[in-house]
N, C-alpha and C positions, 0 to 999 in steps of 0.2 A: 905540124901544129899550126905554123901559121895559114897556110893553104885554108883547113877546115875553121879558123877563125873569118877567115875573108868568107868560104862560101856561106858560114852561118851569119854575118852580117849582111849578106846580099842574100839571103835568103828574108832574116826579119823585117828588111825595106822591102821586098817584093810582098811580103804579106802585108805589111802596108800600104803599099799602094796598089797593088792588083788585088787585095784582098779577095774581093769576088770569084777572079777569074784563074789565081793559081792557088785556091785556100786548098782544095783537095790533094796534090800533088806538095806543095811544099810543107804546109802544116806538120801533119805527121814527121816528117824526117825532119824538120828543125825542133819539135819537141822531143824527137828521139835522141838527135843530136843533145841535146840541153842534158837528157836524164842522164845517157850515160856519160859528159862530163861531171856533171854530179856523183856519179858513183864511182868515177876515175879518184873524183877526188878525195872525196869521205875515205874509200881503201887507201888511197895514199899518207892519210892525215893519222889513219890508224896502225899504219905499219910506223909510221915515226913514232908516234906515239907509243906503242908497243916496244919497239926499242930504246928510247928514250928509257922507260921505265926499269925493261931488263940490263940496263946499265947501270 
C-alpha cells in the first residue's frame, strides 16, 4: 500500500513538472491508479455496509 502511495505521488509531481514531456506515459496509469482506488473503496464501504445492516 504504501509502495503504490509513494509511486502515485511521484507520479502527480512529475506530471507537474514535466507535464509536457512524461504527460503521455504517466497520465493514464496515475488516472488509472486514482479509479481503481476509487472502486477498492466504494466495494469496500459497501461490504461494511452490507454487513453492518445484516447484523
Amino acid at each position: 500500500m504504501h509502495e503504490g502511495d509513494h509511486d502515485l505521488l511521484e507520479g502527480l509531481e512529475k506530471k507537474k513538472d514535466d507535464h509536457h514531456h512524461d504527460h503521455k506515459e504517466k497520465g493514464p496509469v496515475v488516472d488509472l491508479k486514482k479509479t481503481l482506488g476509487i472502486v477498492v473503496i466504494v466495494f469496500v464501504v459497501v461490504v461494511i455496509l452490507r454487513l453492518l445492516l445484516v447484523n
